[in-house]
N, C-alpha and C positions, 0 to 999 in steps of 0.2 A: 504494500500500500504506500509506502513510502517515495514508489515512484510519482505518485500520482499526489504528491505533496501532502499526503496525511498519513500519519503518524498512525501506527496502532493506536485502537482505541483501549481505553484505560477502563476493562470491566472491574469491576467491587465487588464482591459478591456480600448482599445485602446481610446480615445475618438478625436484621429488625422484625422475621417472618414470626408467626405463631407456630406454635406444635400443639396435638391435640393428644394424652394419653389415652391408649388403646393396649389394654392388656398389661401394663406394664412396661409397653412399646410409645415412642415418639413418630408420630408419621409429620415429616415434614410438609406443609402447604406452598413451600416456595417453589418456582416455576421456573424454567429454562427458558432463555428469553434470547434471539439474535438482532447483534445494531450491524445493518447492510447499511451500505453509502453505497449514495449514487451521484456518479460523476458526470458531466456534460460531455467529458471527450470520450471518455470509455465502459460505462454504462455500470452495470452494479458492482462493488466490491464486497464478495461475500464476506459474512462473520461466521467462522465454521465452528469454532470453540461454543459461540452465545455465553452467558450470565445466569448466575442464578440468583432472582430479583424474587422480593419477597409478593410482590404482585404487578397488575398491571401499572399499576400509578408510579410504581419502582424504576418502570421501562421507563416511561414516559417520562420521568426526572431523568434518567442515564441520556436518553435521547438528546435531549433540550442540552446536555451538559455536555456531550460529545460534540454536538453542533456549533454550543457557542467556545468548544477546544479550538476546532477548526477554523473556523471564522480568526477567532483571536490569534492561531498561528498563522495564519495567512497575512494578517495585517500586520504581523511582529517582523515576520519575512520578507514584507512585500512583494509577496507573490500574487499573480491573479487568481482568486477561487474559480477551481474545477468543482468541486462537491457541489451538488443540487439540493439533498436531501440527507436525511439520516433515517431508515427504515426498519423498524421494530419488527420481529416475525415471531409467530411463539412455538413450542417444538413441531408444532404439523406444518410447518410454512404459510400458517394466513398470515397476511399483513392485521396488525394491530394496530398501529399507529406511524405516522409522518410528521416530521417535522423538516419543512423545509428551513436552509440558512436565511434567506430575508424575513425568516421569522422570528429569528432569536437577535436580530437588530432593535436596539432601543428607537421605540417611536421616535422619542425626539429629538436622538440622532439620527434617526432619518427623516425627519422633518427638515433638521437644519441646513446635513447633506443635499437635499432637495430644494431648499432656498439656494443655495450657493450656487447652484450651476442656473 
């Protein structure tokens, strides 16, 4: 991934899940979770490892925080962003959630952005 100017993403593995005793047994409720990026020149970069995030709203904070990794090493670099999106899959491969990069930009920096030009 690194060719395509990102960085491995930084999985956590959440460990704020619940456990429900059963028998004397702990069955974990946390879920395997994959962050795909999609790039504008070369289309998906898979997560083949994925997270194990204590739910969906878990993904969805890693998402938003890999996107705004991304973003922020692009502009540390000054590089032009390739990355489109940052896309959640859960172990069957549905998409669960998206977050595109112009979305993890502060409104009113891109407000400002946008007076300027």
């Amino acid at each position: 991934m690194e060719r395509f100017g990102v960085g491995a993403l930084s999985h956590r593995n959440r460990l704020s899940g619940s456990s429900l005793p059963m028998s004397g047994w702990k069955v974990s409720l946390m879920e395997r979770y994959f962050l795909h990026v999609t790039t504008v020149s070369n289309g998906i970069i898979k997560d083949d490892e994925g997270a194990i995030l204590a739910n969906l709203q878990a993904a969805r904070d890693e998402a938003l925080e890999s996107a705004r990794d991304i973003l922020a090493d692009a502009i540390k670099e000054g590089r032009d962003l390739d990355v489109a999106a940052v896309i959640v899959t859960d172990k069957f491969g549905q998409e669960v959630y998206r977050v595109s990069l112009t979305e993890v930009v502060p409104l009113d920096l891109e407000q400002r952005l946008c007076e300027d030009t």
